[in-house]
C-alpha positions as CSV (number, residue, x, y, z in Angstrom):
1,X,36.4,169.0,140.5
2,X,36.4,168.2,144.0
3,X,34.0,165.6,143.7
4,X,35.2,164.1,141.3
5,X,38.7,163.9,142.5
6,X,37.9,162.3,145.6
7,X,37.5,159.3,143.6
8,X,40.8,159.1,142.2
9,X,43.7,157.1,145.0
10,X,46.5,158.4,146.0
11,X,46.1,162.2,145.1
12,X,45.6,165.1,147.4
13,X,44.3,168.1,145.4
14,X,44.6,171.8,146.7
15,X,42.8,174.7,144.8
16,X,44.0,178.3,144.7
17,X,44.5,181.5,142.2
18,X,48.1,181.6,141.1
19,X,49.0,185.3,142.6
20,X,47.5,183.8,146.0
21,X,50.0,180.7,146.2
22,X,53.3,182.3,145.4
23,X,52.4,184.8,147.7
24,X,51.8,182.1,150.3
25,X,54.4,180.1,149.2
26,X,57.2,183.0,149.9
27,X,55.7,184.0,153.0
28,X,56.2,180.4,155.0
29,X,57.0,177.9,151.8
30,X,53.5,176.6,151.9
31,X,50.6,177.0,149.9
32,X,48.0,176.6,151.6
33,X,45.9,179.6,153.6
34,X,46.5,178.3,156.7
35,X,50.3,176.5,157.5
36,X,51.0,174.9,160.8
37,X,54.6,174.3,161.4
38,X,55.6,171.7,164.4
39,X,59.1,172.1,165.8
40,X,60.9,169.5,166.9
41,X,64.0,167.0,167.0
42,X,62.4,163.5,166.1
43,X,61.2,162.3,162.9
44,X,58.3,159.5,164.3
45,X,57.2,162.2,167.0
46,X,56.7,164.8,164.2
47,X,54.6,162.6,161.9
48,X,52.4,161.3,164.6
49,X,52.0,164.9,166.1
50,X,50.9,165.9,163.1
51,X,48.5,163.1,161.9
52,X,46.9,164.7,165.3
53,X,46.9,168.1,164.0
54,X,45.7,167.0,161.0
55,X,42.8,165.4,162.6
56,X,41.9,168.2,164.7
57,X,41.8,171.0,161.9
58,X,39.5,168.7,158.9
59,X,36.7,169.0,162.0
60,X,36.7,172.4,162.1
61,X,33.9,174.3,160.2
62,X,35.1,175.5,156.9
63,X,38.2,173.6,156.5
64,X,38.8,172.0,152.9
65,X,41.9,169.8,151.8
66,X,43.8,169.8,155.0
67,X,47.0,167.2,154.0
68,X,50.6,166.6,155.7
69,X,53.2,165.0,153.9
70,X,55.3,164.4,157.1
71,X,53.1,160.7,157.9
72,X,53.9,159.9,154.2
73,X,57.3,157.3,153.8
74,X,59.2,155.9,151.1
75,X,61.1,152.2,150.6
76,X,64.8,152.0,150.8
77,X,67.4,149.7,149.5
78,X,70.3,150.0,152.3
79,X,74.1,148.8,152.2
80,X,75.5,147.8,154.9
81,X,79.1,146.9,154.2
82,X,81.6,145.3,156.0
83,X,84.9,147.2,156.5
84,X,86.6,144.1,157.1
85,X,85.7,142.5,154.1
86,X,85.7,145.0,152.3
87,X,89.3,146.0,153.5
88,X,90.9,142.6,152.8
89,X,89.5,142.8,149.2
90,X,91.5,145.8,148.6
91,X,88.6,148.4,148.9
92,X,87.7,151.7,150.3
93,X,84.7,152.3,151.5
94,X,84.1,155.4,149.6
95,X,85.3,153.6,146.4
96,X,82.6,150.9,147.0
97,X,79.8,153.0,147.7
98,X,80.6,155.0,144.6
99,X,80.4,151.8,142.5
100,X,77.7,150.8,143.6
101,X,75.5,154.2,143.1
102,X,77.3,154.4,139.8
103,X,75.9,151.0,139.1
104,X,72.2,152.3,140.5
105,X,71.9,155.9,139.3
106,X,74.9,156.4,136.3
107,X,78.3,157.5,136.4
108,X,78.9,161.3,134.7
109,X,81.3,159.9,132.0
110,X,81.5,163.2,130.0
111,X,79.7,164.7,127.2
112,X,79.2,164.9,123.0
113,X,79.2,168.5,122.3
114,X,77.2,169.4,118.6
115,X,75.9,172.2,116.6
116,X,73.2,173.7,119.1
117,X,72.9,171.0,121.4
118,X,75.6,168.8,124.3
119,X,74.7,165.7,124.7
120,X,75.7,164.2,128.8
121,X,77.0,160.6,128.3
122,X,76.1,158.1,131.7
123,X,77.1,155.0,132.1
124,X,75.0,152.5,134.6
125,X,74.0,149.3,134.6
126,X,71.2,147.6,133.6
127,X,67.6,148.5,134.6
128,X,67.2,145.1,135.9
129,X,69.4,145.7,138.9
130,X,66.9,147.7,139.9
131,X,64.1,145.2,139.9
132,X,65.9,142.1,141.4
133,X,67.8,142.2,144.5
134,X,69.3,139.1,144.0
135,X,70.8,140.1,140.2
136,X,72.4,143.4,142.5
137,X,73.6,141.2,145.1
138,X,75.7,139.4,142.7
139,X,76.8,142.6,140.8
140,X,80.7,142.2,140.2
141,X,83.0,145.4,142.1
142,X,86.4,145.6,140.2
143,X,89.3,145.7,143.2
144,X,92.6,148.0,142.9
145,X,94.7,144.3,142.1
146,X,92.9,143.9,138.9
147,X,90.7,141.2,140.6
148,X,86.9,140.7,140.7
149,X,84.6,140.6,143.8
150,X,80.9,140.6,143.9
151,X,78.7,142.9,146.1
152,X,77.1,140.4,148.2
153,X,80.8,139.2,149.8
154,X,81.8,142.3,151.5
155,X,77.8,144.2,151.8
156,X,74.6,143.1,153.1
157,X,71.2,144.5,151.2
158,X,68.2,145.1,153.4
159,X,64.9,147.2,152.7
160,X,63.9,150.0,155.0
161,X,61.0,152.6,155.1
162,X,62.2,156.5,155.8
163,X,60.5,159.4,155.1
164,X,60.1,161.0,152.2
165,X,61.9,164.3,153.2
166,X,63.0,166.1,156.2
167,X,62.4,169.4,156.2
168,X,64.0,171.9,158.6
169,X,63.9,175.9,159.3
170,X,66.4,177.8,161.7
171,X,68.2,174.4,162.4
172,X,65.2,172.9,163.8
173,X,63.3,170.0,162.2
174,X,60.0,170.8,161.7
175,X,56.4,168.8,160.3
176,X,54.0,170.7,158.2
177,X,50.1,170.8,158.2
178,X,48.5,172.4,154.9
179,X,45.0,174.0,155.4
180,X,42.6,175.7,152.5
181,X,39.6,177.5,153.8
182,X,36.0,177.2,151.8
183,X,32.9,179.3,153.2
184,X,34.4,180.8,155.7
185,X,36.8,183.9,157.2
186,X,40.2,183.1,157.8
187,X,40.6,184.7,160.7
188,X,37.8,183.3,162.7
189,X,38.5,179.7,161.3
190,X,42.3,179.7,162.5
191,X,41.3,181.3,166.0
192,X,38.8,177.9,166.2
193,X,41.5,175.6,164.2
194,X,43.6,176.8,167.7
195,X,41.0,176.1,170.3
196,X,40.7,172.6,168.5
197,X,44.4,171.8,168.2
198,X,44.9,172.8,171.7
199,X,42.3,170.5,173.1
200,X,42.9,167.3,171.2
201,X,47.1,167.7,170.7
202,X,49.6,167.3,173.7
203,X,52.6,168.7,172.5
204,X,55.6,167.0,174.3
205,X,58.6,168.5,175.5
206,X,60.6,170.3,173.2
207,X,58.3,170.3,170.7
208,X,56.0,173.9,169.4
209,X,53.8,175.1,167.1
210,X,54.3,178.2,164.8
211,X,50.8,179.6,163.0
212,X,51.7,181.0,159.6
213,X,50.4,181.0,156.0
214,X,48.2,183.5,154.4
215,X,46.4,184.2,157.9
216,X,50.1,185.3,159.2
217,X,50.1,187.9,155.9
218,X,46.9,189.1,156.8
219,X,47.3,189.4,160.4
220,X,50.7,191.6,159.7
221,X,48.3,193.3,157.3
222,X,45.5,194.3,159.8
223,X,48.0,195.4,162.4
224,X,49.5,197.9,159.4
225,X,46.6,199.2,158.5
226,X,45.5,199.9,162.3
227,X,48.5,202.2,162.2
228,X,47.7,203.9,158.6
229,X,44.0,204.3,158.6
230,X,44.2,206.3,161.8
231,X,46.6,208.6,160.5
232,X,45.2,209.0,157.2
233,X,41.7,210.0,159.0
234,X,43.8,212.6,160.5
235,X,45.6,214.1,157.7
236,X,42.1,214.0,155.8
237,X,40.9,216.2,158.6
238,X,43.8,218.5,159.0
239,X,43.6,219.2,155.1
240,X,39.6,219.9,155.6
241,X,39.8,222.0,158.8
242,X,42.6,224.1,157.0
243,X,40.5,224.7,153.7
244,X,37.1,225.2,155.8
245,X,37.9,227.2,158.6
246,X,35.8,225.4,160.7
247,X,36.3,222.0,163.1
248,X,32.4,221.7,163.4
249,X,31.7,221.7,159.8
250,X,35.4,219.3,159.2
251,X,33.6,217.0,162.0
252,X,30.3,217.3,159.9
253,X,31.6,216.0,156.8
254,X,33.6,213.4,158.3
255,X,30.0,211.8,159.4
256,X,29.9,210.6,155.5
257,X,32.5,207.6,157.0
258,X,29.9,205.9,158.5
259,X,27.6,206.2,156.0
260,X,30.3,204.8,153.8
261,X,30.7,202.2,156.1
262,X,27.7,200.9,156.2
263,X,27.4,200.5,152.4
264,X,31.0,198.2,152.1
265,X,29.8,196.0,155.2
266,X,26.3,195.4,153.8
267,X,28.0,194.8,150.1
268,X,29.9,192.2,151.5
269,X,27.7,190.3,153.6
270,X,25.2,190.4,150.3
271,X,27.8,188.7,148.3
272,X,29.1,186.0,150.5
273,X,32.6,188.0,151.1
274,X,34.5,188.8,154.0
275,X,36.5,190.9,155.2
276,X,40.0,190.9,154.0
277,X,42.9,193.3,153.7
278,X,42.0,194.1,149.6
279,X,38.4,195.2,151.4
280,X,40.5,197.1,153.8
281,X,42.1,198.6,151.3
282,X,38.8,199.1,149.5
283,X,37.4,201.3,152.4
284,X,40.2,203.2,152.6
285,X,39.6,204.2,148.8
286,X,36.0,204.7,149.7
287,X,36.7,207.5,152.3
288,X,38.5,209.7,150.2
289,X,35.6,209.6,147.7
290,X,32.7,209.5,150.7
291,X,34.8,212.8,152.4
292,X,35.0,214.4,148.5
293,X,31.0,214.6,148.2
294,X,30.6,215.8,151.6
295,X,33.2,218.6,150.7
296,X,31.5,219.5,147.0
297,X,28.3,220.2,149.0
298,X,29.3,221.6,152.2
299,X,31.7,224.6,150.2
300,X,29.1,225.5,148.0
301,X,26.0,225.5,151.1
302,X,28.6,228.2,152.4
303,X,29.4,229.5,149.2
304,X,25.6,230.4,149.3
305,X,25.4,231.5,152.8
306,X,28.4,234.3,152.1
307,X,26.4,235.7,148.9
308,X,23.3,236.7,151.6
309,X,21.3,233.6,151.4
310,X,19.4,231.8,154.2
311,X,20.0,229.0,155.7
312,X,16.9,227.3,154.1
313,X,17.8,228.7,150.6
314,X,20.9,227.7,150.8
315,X,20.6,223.7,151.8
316,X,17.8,223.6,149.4
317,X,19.6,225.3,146.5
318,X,23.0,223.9,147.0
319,X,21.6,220.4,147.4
320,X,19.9,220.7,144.0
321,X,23.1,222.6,142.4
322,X,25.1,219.6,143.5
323,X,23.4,217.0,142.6
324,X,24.6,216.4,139.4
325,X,28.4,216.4,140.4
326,X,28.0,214.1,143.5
327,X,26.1,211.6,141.3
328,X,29.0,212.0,138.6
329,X,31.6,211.8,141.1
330,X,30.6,208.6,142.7
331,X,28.9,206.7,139.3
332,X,32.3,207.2,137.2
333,X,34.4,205.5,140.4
334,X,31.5,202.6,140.6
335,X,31.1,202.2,137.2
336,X,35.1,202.1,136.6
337,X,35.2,199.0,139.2
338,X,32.1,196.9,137.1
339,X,34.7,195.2,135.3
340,X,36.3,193.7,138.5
341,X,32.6,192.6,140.1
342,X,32.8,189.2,137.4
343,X,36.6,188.8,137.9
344,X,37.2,185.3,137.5
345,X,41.1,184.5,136.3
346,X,44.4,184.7,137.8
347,X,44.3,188.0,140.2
348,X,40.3,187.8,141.2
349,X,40.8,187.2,144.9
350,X,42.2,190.6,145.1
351,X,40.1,192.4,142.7
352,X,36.5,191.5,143.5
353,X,36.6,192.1,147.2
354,X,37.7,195.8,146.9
355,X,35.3,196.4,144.2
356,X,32.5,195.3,146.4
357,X,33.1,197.3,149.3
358,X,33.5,200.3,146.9
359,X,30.6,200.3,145.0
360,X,28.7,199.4,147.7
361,X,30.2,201.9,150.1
362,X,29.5,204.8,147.4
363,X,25.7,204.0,146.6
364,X,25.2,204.1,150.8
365,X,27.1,207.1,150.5
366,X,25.7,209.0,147.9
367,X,22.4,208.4,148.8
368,X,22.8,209.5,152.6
369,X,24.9,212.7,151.7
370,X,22.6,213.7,149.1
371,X,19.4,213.3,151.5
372,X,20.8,213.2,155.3
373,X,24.2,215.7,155.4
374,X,21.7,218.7,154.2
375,X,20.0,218.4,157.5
376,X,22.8,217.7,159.6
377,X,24.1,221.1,157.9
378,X,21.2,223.1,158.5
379,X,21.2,222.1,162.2
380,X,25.1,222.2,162.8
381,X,26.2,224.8,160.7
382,X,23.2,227.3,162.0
383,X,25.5,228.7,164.9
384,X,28.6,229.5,162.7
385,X,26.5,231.4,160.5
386,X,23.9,232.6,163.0
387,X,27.8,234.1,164.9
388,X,28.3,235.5,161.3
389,X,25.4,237.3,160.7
390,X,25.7,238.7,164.4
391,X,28.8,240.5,163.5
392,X,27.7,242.0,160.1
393,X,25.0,243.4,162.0
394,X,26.9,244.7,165.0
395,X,29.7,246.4,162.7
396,X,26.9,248.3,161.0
397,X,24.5,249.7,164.1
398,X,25.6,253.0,165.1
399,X,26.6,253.6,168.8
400,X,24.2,255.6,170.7
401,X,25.8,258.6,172.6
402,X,24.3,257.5,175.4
């Protein structure tokens, strides 16, 4: 589509998932993943500031239909009337104007109200005023005294260029640069779409730049989830300490994170992805499923250990026991996520990333719990029930009389 549309004048295409663009469109009112907003009080300033803006981002790696509409200008028919003129003809100015735009764009004359349907009634004049300058110069303007006048004795037509719209935000004018992103991270393209803006753009004075679009939503994001993740680690570790008993084994399952980890960062590289807040989110889900296995076999390896076993019988025994519900726990939660891997339709730029990182996250996962935590277990957990067994055997020696 892109290639193709590059041969068509006059068109400046933009490509996005529907969810993704209203979301970027209430966050800043633009579209695009990356919006730069220049502040400032004059219109020529604004559009030549950024044409330079413009410039600077399109060479940045990974940017794809960068556009501004603030360079863009429109033609305009202006009136310039003359008071005195107009005043000796009998006319107000407001009155005049009011013809005149009646004569351009119609005149509200009421409306035919029928069964199901009202019908507005406009009356204008005719589309060739439009056309011909010289037919609207002429147009007759009907005075208070019942005379006649035509436009071109009391008003002066000349052609202008202006811009298209003028767009402000807290009171301040301001000139917007649209950016899309292809083949790249957004965070790492807007921190080199900076570096490139602020070597090639002299901003004057009065005049700033604001950063904003979907990179603002993720960086709000990121800095949320830098306050949440760390607190849920720690509730997840309060809630395991209280039900084991134990901070060395709590701190022994919570080595599964990693090995989560490692899964959801490999998954995305694989597939092209990066790192965004629905794979943020994704990990997060991954954690509570990655600290659930570790759990399921550190509970029974103790379970074992209190019924008399040995250390050995019990790793060896409880790893084989719990096989089969690791592998259930962590193939129904992949498996359930398939579906989102081929997303392709309104939503998909949400849904495949998280599914990634978790079903790549719980294969890592799975695999290194089932094979690595058994010997981390046999080697950390030895002193608490080593301490155990010490006890038992004290409580039941007999003290000598000597």
């Amino acid at each position: 589509m892109r290639k193709t549309m590059k041969t068509l004048p006059g068109i400046e295409p933009a490509f996005t998932q529907p969810i993704e663009m209203r979301t970027s469109e209430m966050l800043t009112g633009a579209r695009g993943d990356l919006a730069i907003k220049i502040f400032g009080p004059d219109l020529e300033t604004l559009s030549d500031l950024s044409s330079e803006v413009q410039s600077a981002v399109s060479k940045v790696d990974g940017a794809s239909e960068v556009f501004t509409m603030s360079n863009d200008s429109i033609g305009f028919m202006q009136l310039n009337i003359d008071r005195l003129a107009a005043g000796a003809a009998g006319l107000s100015i407001t009155d005049a104007e009011d013809d005149l735009r009646a004569m351009l764009e119609g005149l509200n004359a009421g409306e035919v109200v029928e069964p199901g349907r009202r019908t507005p009634i406009i009356i204008r004049g005719d589309d060739a005023l439009k056309a011909s300058q010289s037919l609207f110069a002429r147009t007759p303007i009907a005075t208070p005294d019942g005379g006649i006048i035509r436009m071109e004795d009391f008003a002066e037509i000349e052609y202008s260029e202006g811009a298209v719209k003028i767009d402000r935000e807290n009171a301040s004018r301001f000139a917007l640069v649209q950016a899309f992103v292809q083949g790249r991270d957004l965070v790492s393209f807007v921190e080199a779409a900076q570096q490139a803006v602020a070597a090639e753009v002299e901003l004057p004075p009065g005049y700033r730049l604001e950063w904003g679009g979907e990179f603002e939503n993720q960086r709000r994001a990121a800095q949320r989830l830098g306050l949440v993740v760390p607190i849920a680690l720690g509730l997840i570790f309060v809630v395991l300490f209280a039900t084991l008993k134990s901070a060395r084994q709590t701190i022994l399952i919570f080595a599964n994170v990693p090995f989560a980890l490692v899964g959801g960062i490999l998954a995305l590289w694989v597939s092209g992805e990066y790192l965004s807040v629905p794979a943020s989110v994704g990990f997060i889900a991954l954690l509570g499923i990655a600290v659930l296995n570790g759990l399921v076999l550190v509970s029974y390896f103790n379970q074992l250990l209190a019924a008399g076993r040995t250390m050995e019988e019990s790793v060896l025994e409880g790893s084989v026991r719990r096989l089969r519900p690791v592998l259930m726990t962590a193939s129904i939660a992949a498996l359930g996520l398939v579906p989102l891997l081929f997303a392709e339709g309104p939503g998909s730029e949400i849904q495949k990333p998280l599914a990634i990182v978790v079903i790549g996250g719980l294969i890592s996962s799975t695999l290194l719990t089932l094979l690595l935590l058994p010997v981390l277990f046999r080697r950390l957990g030895a002193a608490r029930h080593s301490v155990r067994k010490q006890l038992e055997v004290a409580r039941w020696t007999p003290i000598s009389a000597n």
